[in-house]
N, C-alpha and C positions, 0 to 999 in steps of 0.2 A: 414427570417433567424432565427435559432434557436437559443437563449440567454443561455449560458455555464457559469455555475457559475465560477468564477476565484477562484484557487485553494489556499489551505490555507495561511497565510502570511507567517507560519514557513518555506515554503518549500519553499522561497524566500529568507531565510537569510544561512551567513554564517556557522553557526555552524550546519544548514542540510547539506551543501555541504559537511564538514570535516567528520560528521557523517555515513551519508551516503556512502560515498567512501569506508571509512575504511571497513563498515559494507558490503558492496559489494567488499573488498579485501578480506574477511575473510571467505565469502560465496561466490562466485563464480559462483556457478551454480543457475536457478533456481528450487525453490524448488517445484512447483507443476509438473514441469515436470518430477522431478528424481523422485518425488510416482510416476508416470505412465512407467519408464523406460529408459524414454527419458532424455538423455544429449545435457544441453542446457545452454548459459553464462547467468546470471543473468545481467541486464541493467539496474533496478529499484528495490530500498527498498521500500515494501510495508505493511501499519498497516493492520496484519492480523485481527485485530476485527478493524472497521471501528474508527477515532477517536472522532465522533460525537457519537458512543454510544459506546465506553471503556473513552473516555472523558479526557486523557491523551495523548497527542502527544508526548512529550520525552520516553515514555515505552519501552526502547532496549527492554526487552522479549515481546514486540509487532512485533516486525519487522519481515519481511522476503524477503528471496530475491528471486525477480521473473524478465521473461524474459518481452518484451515491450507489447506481446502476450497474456501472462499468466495475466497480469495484467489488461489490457483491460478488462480482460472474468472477473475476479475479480470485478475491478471494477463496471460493470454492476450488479455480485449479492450484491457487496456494498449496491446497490440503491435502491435495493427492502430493504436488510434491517434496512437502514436509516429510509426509510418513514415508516415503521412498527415500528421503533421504536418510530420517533415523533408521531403515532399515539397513542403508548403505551401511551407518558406522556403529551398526551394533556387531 
């Protein structure tokens, strides 16, 4: 079985939830799929620069809201540029 890092502590407490919500009542759709033309609800606020290399989790102008899809595909180029980056500052 493959070992899945558990995700950061912030996004286990209360003040991501209030945050979060809000910032997906206000944004609505997600956003990479309205650049492609597609309307689609937004179901997850995601740190558009990864926050292992912007190094700031509270950064509202980090945020964006994306659908559970869009974020997935996100995610994944996260991860290439995480490890690029710990490679940067080793």
């Amino acid at each position: 079985m493959e070992h899945r890092e558990r995700s950061r502590k912030e996004y286990h407490t209360n003040r991501w939830t209030v945050i979060s919500r809000k910032f997906r009542a206000s944004h609505p759709l997600c956003q990479r799929c309205l650049e492609t033309g597609i309307v689609t609800e937004s179901e997850v606020v995601d740190h558009i620069i990864p926050v292992e290399v912007h190094g700031k989790f509270w950064d509202r102008y980090n945020y964006q809201a994306l659908c559970k899809k869009c974020n997935i595909i996100k995610g994944n180029e996260d991860k290439k540029l995480i490890n690029e980056h710990r490679k940067a500052i080793k």
